[in-house]
N, C-alpha and C positions, 0 to 999 in steps of 0.2 A: 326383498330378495332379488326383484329383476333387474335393480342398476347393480348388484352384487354381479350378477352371473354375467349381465351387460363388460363390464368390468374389464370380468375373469376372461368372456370371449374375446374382447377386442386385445389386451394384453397379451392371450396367449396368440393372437393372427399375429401377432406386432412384426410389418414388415422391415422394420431396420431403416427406414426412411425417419426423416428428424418429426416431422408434423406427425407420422402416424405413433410412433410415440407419444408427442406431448396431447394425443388425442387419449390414448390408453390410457395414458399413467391420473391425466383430470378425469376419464371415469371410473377409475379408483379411489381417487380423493371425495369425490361426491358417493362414490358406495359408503362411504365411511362410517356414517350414523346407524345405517343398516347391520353392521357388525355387533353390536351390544345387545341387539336385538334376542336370536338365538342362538343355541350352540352350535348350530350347523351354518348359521353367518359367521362366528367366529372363528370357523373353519374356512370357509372359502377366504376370510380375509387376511387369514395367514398365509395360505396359497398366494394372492395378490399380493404381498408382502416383499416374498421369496423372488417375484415375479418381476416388480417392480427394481429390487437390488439387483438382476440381474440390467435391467435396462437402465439403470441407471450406472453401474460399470460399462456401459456401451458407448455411454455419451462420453465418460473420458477418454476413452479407448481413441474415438472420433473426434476430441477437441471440443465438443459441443457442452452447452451450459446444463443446464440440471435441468431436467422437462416439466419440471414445474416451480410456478414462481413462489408457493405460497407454504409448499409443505416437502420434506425427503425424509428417504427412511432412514431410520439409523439402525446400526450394525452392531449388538455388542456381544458381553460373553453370556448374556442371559435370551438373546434371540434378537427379532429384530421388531421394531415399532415406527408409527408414524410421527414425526417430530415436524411442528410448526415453525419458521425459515422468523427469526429476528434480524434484524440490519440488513447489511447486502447479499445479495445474491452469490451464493457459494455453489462450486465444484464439491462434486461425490465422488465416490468409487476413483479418488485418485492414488498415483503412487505415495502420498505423504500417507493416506489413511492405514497403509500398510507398513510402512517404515516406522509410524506410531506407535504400532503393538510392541514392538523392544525397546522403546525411542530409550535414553538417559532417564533413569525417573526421577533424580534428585539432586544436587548441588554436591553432595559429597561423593555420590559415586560420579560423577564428571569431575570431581578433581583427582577420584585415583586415576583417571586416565593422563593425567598432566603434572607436570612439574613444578613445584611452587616458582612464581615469578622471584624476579634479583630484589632484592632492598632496592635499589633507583626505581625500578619500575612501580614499586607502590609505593614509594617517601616523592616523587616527581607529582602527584596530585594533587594539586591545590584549591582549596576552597574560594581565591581573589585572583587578579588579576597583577602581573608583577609588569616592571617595564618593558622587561623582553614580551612578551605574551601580549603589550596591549600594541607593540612594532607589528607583531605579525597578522595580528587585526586590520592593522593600518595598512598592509600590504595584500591583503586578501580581497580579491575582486570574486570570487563564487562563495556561498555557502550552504550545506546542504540543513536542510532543517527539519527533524523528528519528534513525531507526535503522534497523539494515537486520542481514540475517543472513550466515554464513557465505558465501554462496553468493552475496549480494548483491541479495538479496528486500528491498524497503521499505520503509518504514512510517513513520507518522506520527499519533502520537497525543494527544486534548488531554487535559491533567491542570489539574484547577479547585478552587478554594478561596478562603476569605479572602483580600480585600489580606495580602500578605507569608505565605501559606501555605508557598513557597519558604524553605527556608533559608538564609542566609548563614553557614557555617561557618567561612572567610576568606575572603581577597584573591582563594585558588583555589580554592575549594570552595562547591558548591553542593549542596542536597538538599531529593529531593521525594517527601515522603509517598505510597506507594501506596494511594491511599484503595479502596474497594472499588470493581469495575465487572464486566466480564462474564466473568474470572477465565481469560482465554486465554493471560494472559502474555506476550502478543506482544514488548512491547517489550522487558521485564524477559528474555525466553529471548535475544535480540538482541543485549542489550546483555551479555550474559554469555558469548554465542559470538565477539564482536567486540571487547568492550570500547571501545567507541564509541560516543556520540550526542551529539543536535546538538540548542541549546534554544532556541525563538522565546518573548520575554517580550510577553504582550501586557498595555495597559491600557483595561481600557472606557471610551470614550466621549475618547480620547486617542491623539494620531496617532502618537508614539511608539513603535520595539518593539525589540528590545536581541536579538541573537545572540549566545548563547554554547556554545562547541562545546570538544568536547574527551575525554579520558578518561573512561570510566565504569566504574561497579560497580554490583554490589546489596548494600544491606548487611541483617542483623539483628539488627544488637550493639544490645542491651537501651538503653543507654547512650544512644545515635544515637535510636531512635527514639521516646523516651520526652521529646521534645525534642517529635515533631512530631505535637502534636495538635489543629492546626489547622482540618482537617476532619472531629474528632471523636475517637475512641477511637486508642492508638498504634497504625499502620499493623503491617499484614503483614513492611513492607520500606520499605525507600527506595530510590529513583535518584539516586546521588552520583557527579556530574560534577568532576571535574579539569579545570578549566579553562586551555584553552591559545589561546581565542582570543572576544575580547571587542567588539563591533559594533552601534554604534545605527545603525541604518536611517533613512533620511529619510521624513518622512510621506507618501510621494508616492500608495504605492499605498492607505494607509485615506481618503487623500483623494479619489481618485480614485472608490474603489467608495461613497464615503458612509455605510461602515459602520454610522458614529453617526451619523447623521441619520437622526430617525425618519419624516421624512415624504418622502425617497426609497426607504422600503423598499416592496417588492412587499407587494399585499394578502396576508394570511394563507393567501387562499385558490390562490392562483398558485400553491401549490406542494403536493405531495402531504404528507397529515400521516405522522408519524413512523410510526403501526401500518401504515400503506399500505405505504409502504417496505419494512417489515421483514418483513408480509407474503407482497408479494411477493418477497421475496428467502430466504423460507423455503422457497418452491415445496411446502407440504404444504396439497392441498386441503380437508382436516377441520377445519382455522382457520379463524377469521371475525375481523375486523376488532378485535369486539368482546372477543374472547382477547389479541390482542395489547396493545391499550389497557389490560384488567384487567392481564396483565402488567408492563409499564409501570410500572401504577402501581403495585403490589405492590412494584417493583425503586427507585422511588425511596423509598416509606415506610420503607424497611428499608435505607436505603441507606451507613447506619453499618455495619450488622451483615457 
């Protein structure tokens, strides 16, 4: 009962400062065994609960991560409990969590809200690749590439090269050089836990963009990669999609944003440069601005290697 009431005291002083938080909220996680204990711990730890969801809507209020790494509460319509944290580290008490409570709940009530698409728009999806379709491959120097892991975590990432750095291997086969980047693997551990991902073809400065989705692999047979040295020395690996579903997209949305038009873009300065970014998202105060920039560019000089 004393790390209970230890707990209860420190959460309820909680001065709104980030550390005195993640000080509270871990002596409520180690109150926790204490709770099953009696009916009067299961009382306070309801109290603590209550306590906890409230500070943990503080931290999104503030931008700030979730004040503990291991456990959060969850919120439903039968009360609320402690719920142990799987995969990455997630935001609470944000605005999606409320916008979920009416969210669409099902496929058919999301289509009364919409109008059945034209016959083109769903006879134009193709399961191979046709001639036109494998030109616009051959012209596409960016692609974005979507995947997600076992558990259903996302991602989306772009892979860039020469027009036609993609490979056409056939009708159903595509492959894309992993040229060097920040060596995290995200998509490459993804698509080998799932064997799936899904590719947007983009072309610069052309309103065009081609989906193609479907099967995937990593390959490193000598053979395959020795093919793709378009971005310079043969890759590590490739991304070889099996292709089961083929989609050019209408211009609507590159027209819409102006992409390519250079004289709707924001000045340079409207927007924070790249070291700012990444700065701030290193949270380690011993960087300056001008580390990350030298970095930078160290990481593109060498960006064969």
């Amino acid at each position: 009962m004393s790390a209970m009431r230890s707990a209860h005291s420190a959460l309820t002083d909680f001065s709104g400062c980030e550390s005195g938080a993640e000080e509270a909220f871990s002596l409520a996680v180690a109150a926790r065994p204490a709770a099953h204990s009696t009916a009067h711990a299961a009382t306070h730890e309801r109290r603590l609960i209550r306590i906890c969801l409230g500070i943990q809507a503080s931290y999104e209020r503030r931008g700030w991560l979730s004040p503990n790494r291991d456990f959060l509460v969850d919120e439903t319509n039968d009360g609320a409990s402690w719920r142990r944290r799987r995969g990455r580290r997630c935001l609470t008490g944000s605005a999606f969590d409320s916008l979920r409570l009416d969210a669409v709940p099902d496929q058919e009530a999301l289509r009364r809200v919409y109008e059945l698409p034209s016959d083109a728009a769903v006879r134009k999806q193709m399961t191979e690749l046709t001639e036109q379709t494998r030109r616009l491959i051959g012209c596409s120097s960016l692609v974005l590439v979507a995947s997600a892991d076992a558990e259903g975590n996302c991602d989306v990432f772009p892979r860039g090269g020469p027009a036609g750095f993609v490979a056409v291997l056939d009708a159903r086969t595509v492959a894309i050089p992993d040229a060097t980047g920040n060596k995290r693997l995200d998509t490459l551990q993804n698509v080998i836990a799932t064997g799936r991902a899904g590719l947007l073809f983009v072309i610069p400065g052309r309103t065009t963009t081609l989906r193609v989705n479907g099967r995937a692999c990593v390959s490193t047979r000598p053979d395959l990669l020795s093919q793709l040295t378009a971005v310079g020395k043969p890759p590590a690996s490739a991304l070889v999609l099996g292709i089961e579903e083929v989609y050019p997209h209408c211009p609507k949305s590159l027209l819409r944003s102006g992409a390519w038009k250079p004289e709707q873009w924001l000045p340079a300065d409207a927007q924070p440069a790249s070291a700012e970014v990444t700065l701030a998202q290193l949270r380690m105060p011993e960087l300056t601005i001008a580390d990350i920039e030298q970095a930078e560019a160290d990481s593109l000089k060498y960006r064969y290697e």
